[in-house]
N, C-alpha and C positions, 0 to 999 in steps of 0.2 A: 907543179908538173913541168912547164917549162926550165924551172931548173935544172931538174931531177935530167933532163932530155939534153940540156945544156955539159952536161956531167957524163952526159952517155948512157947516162941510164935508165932505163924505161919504167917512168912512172904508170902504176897502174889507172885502170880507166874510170873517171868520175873519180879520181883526187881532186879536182879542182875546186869541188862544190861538197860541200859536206858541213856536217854540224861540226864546230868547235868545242872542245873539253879541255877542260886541265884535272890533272888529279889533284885534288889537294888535301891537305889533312881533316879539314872539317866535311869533302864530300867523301874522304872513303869512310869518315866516320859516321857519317848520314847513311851511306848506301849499310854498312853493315847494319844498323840499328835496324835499318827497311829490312834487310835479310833476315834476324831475328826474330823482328814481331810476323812475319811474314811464315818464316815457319814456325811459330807458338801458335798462330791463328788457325792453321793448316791442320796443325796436330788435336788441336779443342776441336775444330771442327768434326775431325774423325773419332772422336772418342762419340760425341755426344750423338751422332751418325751409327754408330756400331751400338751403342747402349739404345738408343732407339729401338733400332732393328731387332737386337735381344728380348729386350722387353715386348715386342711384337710378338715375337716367334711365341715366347715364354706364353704369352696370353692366348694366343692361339692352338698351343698345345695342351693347353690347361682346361679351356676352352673344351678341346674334340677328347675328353679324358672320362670315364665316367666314372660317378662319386667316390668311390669307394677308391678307386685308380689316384684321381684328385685328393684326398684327403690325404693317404699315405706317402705323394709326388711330395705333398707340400711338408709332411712331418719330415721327411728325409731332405728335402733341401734347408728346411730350419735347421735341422742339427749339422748338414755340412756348412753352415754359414756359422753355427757357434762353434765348431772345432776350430774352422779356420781363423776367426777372433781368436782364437784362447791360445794357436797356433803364434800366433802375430803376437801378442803381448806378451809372451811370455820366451819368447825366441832370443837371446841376447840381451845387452845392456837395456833397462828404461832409458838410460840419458841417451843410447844412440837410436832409440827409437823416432821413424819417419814419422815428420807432422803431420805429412799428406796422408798417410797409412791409415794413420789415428784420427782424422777427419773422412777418411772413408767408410773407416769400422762405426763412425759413431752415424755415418749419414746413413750405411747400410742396415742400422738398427732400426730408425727410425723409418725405411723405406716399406710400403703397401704396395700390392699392386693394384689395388683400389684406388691410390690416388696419383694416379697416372698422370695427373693432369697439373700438377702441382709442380713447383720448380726447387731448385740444390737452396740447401739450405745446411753450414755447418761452421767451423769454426773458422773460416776465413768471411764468416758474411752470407749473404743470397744473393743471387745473381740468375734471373730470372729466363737466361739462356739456358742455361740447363736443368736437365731433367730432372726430378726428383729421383733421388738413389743416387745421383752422380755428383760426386763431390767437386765444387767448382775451382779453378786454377788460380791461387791466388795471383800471380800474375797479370793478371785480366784486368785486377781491383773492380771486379763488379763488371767489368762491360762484356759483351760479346765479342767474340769470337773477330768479326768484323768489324768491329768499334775498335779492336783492340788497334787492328793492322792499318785503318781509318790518322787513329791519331797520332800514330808513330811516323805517317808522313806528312800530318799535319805541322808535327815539332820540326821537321825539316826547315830550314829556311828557306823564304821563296825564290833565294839566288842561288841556293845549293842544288833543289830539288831536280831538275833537267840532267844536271852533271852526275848527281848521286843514282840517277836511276840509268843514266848511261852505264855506270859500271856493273851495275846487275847483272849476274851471269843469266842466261835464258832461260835455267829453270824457275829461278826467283819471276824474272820479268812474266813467265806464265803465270805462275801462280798469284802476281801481283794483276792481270788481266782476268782473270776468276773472278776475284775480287772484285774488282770495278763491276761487273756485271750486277752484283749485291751491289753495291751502295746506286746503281744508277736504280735499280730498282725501285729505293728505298727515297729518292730523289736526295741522296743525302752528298753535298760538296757537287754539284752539279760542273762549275767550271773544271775541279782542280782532275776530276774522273776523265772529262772530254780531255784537258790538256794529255795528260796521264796515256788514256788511251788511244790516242793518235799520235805520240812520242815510241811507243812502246813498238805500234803497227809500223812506224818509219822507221824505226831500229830492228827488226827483228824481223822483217817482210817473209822472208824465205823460208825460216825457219816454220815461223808458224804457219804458214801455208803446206809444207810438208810432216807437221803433226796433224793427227785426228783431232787429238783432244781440243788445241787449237782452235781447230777448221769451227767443233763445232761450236766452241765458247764465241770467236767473232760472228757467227751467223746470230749467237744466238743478243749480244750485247750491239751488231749493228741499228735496227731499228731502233731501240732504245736511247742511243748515242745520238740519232736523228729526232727522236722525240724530242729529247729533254733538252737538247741546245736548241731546239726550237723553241720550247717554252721559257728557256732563259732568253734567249733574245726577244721574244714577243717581250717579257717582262722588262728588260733593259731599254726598250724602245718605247714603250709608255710612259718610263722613267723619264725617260729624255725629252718625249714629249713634254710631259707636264711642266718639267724644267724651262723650255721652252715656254710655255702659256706662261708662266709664273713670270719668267724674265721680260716678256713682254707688257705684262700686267706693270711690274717695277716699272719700267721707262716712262709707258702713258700716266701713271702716277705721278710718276717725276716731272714730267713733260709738265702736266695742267698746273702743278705746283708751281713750278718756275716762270708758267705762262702767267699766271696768275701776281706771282711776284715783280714781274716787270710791269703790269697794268698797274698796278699801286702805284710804283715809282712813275 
């Protein structure tokens, strides 16, 4: 600032104090990686969200249907699920046939509505986030949805991670504060969330104070952010304690030893 004023030109206010960044090749590579798993997460999240709700509605209409209504709903929805199979495999080349396509024909064969409760299960594996009928993102390799976006900032390095999420544009950094609201839930990375989440609110103060969706994600992961750095620190300070006993315990140990050793002599 004083330079800048030196030069005649008027630095803006609160240059003076501010976080430091560099871009470098390994953070823009980090921040993109965040961006991707970030929206892969985002997008699993809404499918298995939308198939939910489907399969609600579906049950519910099936539900208020009487029998004769129900019996014929359900022979007419079988056969437009085999047209549309016979539609799919037979549409174009075999060889350019989609994997994902063909693990959803073979999940959607396999699906009841009876067993509602049951989780995806198909040619990429099980993965107990999603629902039965819904064929799971290989992607993912098995984790959720949250797990997925979890460890994609986990592989960050922890000298990259602060500069990588600085460059996040502010729709990522929302969706990256979603997020954190699940895993504080889940108590899952207790530090790297509170860091996370208090980087994200000093970066981005304004913005998310003049979105809703925002407003209401931070009411709703405030308490939360006070729980759980509360019970990590109760726990780090028992920690400390005992370390403490224990180092004391050593010395008098040590102490009577040595005292002991010079009465000999």
């Amino acid at each position: 600032r004083d330079a800048a004023a030196a030069r005649g030109a008027a630095a803006p206010a609160g240059a003076e104090a501010g976080m430091a960044g560099r871009k470098t090749l390994e953070t823009l590579s980090a921040a993109d990686a965040i961006v991707d798993a970030l929206d892969v997460a985002r997008h699993e999240r809404e499918r298995i969200d939308a198939h939910v709700k489907k399969k609600a509605r579906m049950a519910l209409e099936k539900a208020s249907m009487p029998s004769d209504e129900k019996k014929d709903a359900d022979e007419k929805a079988t056969r437009r699920e085999d047209e549309k199979k016979l539609r799919r495999l037979f549409a174009g080349d075999a060889d350019s046939e989609d994997e994902h396509d063909v693990a959803s024909m073979k999940s959607d064969s396999d699906d009841d509505d009876s067993d509602a409760g049951g989780f995806a299960s198909g040619a990429f594996g099980t993965n107990e986030s999603y629902p039965k009928g819904l064929p799971p993102n290989p992607l993912l390799m098995g984790a959720s949805p949250e797990r997925y976006a979890l460890r994609a900032l986990e592989n960050v390095k922890a000298a990259d991670l602060e500069r990588a999420v600085l460059a996040l544009p502010f729709s990522s950094a929302a969706a990256l504060l979603e997020f954190l609201g699940g895993w504080l839930e889940r108590g899952e990375k207790t530090e790297l969330t509170c860091r996370l989440a208090a980087l994200i609110v000093r970066l981005h103060y304004a913005q998310l104070g003049a979105t809703a969706n925002a407003r209401g994600t931070l009411l709703k992961i405030r308490p939360m952010l006070r729980a759980r750095a509360k019970a990590f620190r109760d726990v780090v300070g028992f920690n400390l304690a005992g370390l403490g006993m224990w180092a004391a315990r050593v010395e008098e140990t040590a102490g009577a030893l040595g005292g002991g050793g010079e009465k000999r002599a």
